[in-house]
C-alpha positions in Angstrom: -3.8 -18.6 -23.7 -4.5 -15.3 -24.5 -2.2 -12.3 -23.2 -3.8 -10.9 -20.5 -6.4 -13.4 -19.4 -5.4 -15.2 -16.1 -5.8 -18.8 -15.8 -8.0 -20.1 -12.9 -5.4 -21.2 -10.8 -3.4 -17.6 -10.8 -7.1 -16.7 -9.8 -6.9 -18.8 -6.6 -3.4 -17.9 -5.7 -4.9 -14.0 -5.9 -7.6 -14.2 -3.3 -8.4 -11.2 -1.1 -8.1 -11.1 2.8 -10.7 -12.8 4.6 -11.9 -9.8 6.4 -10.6 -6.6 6.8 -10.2 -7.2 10.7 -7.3 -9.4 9.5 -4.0 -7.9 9.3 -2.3 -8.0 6.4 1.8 -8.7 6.5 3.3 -5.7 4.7 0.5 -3.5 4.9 0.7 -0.1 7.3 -2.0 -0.2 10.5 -5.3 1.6 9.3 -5.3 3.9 11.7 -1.9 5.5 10.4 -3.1 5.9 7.1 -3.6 9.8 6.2 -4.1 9.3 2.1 -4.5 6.8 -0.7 -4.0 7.1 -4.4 -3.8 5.1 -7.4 -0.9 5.4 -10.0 -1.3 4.0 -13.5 2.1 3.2 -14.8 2.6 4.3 -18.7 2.2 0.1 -19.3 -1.0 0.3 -17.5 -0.5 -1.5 -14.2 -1.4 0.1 -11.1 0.2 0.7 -7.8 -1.6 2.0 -4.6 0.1 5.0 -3.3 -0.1 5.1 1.3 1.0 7.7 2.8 1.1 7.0 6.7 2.0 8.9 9.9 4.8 5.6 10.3 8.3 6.6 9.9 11.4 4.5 10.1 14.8 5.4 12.5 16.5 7.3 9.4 13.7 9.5 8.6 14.4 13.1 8.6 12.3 15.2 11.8 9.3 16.6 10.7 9.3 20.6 11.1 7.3 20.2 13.9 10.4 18.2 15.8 12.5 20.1 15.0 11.8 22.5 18.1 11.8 26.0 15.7 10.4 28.9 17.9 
């Protein structure tokens, strides 16, 4: 097999959602999604980049909680 070329069954284990009404485990809620980008890495494989409005317990405040005057 050559490097690079997938084999058909790596193919079938790849498949996309069925619909985008489907959610997807993992995946942030669309509606909290402020900006998307696509890294290369220097090896050439690509990562999406979300940034949401979804923050976790230990997050720091935004400025806007921190209640400045």
């Amino acid at each position: 097999m050559a490097k690079g070329s997938r084999s058909e069954e790596d193919k079938k284990r790849r498949k996309k959602p069925k619909s985008s009404s489907e959610p997807n485990p993992g995946l942030p809620d669309k509606a909290t999604v402020i900006s998307e980008r696509e890294f290369i890495s220097p090896k050439g494989k690509r990562y999406r980049i979300i940034r949401t409005t979804e923050r976790d317990p230990y997050d720091p405040p935004d400025d806007d909680d921190k209640g400045g005057t």
